[in-house]
N, C-alpha and C positions, 0 to 999 in steps of 0.2 A: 504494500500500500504506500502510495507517494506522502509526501508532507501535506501537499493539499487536499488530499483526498480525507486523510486523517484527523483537518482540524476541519472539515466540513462535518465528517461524523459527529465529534465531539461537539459540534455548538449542536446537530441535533438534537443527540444525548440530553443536552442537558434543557433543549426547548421541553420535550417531552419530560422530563422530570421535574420541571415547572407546573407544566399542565396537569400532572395526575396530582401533585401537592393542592393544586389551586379545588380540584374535584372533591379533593377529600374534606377539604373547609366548609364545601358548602353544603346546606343542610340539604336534605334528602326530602323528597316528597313531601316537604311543607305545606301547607294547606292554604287556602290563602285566606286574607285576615275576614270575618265576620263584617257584614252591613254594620256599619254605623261604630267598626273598631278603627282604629288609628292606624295609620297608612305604615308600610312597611320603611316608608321614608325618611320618619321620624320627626316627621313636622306635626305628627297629630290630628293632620285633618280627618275627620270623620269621612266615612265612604257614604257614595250616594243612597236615600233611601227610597225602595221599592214603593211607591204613593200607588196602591192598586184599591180602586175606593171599593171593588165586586167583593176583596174579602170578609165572606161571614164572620161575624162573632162567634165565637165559641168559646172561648177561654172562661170560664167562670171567675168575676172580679172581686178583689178583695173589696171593701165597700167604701176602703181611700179610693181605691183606683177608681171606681164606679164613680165617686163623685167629682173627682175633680176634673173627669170630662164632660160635666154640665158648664154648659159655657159660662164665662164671667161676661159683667157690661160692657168691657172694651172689644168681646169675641164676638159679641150680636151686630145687625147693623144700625151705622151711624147716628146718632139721638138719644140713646137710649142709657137712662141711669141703671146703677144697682137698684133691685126692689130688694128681696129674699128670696135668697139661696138657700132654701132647707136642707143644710148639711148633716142635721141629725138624723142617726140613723138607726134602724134599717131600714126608714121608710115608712110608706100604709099601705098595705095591699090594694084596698079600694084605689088608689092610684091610677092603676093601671086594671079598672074594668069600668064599666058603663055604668051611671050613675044608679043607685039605691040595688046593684049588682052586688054578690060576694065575691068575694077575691077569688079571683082567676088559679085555677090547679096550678104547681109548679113554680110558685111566685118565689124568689129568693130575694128581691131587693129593688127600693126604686131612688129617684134621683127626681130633682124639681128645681126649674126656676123661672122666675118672674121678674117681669124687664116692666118700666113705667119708661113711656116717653116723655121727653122735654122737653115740646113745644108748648106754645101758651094757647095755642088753639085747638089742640087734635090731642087726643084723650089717648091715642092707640098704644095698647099693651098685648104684650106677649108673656104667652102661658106655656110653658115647657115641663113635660112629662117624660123621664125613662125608666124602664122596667129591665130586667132580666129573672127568666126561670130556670128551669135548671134540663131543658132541652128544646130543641125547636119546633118540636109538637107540639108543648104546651104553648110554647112563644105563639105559634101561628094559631093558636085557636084564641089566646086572648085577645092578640091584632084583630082578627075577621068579626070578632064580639064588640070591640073597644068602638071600632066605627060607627058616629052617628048619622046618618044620612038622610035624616028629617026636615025637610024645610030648606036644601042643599042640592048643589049642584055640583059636577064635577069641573073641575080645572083642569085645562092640560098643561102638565108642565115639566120637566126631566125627572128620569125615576131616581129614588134617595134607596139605598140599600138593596137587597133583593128585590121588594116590592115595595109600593109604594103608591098612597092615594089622598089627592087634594080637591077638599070642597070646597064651595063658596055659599053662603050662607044668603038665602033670597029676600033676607031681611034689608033694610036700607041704610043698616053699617055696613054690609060687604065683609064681614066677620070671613075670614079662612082659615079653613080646619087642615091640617097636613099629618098623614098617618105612614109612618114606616116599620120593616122590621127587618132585623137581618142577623140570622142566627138563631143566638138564644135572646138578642135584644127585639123589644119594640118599646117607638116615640111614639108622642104626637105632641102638635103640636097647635097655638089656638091666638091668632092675630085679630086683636078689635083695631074696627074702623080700617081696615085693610082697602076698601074700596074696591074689593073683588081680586085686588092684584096677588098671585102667590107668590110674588119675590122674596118677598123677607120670609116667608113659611119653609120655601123650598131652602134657602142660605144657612139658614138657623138649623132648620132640621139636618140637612149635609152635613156641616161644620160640627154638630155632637156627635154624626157618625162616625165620623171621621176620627174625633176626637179619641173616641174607644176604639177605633183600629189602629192608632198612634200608639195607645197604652196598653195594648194588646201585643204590640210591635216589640214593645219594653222602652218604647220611646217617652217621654212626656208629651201632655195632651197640649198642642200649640197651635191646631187650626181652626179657624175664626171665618165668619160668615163672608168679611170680607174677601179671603183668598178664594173661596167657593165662587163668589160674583168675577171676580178678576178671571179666574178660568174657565168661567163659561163662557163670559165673553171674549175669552181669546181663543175659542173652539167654534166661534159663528164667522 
């Protein structure tokens, strides 16, 4: 073997015993990091998260978690003060059934709040109801009970959960009723002086479902009726 031919091998040599050193460093079929874990970077950003609004509820909530996805007054829309947040718990059963009704089979817990607007002329409040039972058989038989449809008519307007139904009241406040359920959960929900419109029905009621697929997520509950209006209107 010549001289040159001999220190070509050797710089080989020793590339490749570079490269299996460098193989052996690094870890082996690492997994990669969890939605919403901190990036392998080490900068800590949180990774994107999966905002899929079709996911049922399932998760039975501890009844922190239940409630702190009833929206606060800055999460509803725009005008509206704190009324009360009936955070004590477990709730009434009667809640979530049709009125001078018994409590719905399978009832495990409900959630409520009540928004007062601040205008000095227009009185409208909102009336928010959540339930969960403890399957979604019971859930759907108390949803298809819970509906009043008296003296109402239907709204067309995007569906909130699995299913999902908005009335308009043929009285001459325009009162709208909005009913959802998804999972083990069912809303509803109940806008005075609405004027027939189901905007704020539809936003408010999205933004708590959401709010329990957030904390379902293992995320905290942080969407607000406003982001719900912001992205339907950037899906027209």
């Amino acid at each position: 073997m010549t001289r040159r031919h001999l220190a070509i091998a050797t710089a080989l040599l020793a590339s490749l015993t570079l490269s299996a050193c460098s193989a052996d460093k690094a870890p082996q079929g690492a997994p990669p990091p969890p939605a919403g874990a901190p990036s392998a970077s080490g900068t800590g950003t949180p990774q994107p998260f999966k905002d899929d609004s079709d996911v049922p509820l399932t998760r039975q909530f501890r009844q922190g978690e239940f409630t702190q996805a009833i929206p606060d007054a800055e999460d509803v829309v725009p005008g509206y003060y704190r009324g009360s947040l009936h955070k004590s718990m477990p709730g009434e059963p009667d809640d979530c059934a049709p009125t001078d009704a018994p409590a719905p089979a399978g009832w495990q817990r409900a959630g409520r709040g009540d928004y007062d607007y601040q205008g000095s002329t227009i009185s409208r409040g909102i009336d928010l109801d959540v339930c969960q039972f403890d399957n979604a058989a019971h859930a759907k038989a108390a949803y298809d009970r819970w509906q009043d449809r008296e003296e109402t008519a239907p709204v067309e307007v995007a569906r909130v959960g699995e299913e999902s139904v908005f009335l308009q009241s043929t009285g001459s406040s325009g009162t709208v009723y909005g009913y959802t359920r998804s999972g083990t959960v069912i809303a509803q929900i109940r806008v005075e002086d609405a004027g027939g419109d189901p905007t704020d029905a539809h936003d408010v009621l999205a933004a708590t479902i959401k709010r329990l697929q957030q904390v379902q997520a293992g995320r905290r509950a942080t969407a607000t009726a406003a982001e719900i209006a912001a992205a339907g209107q950037a899906q027209r």
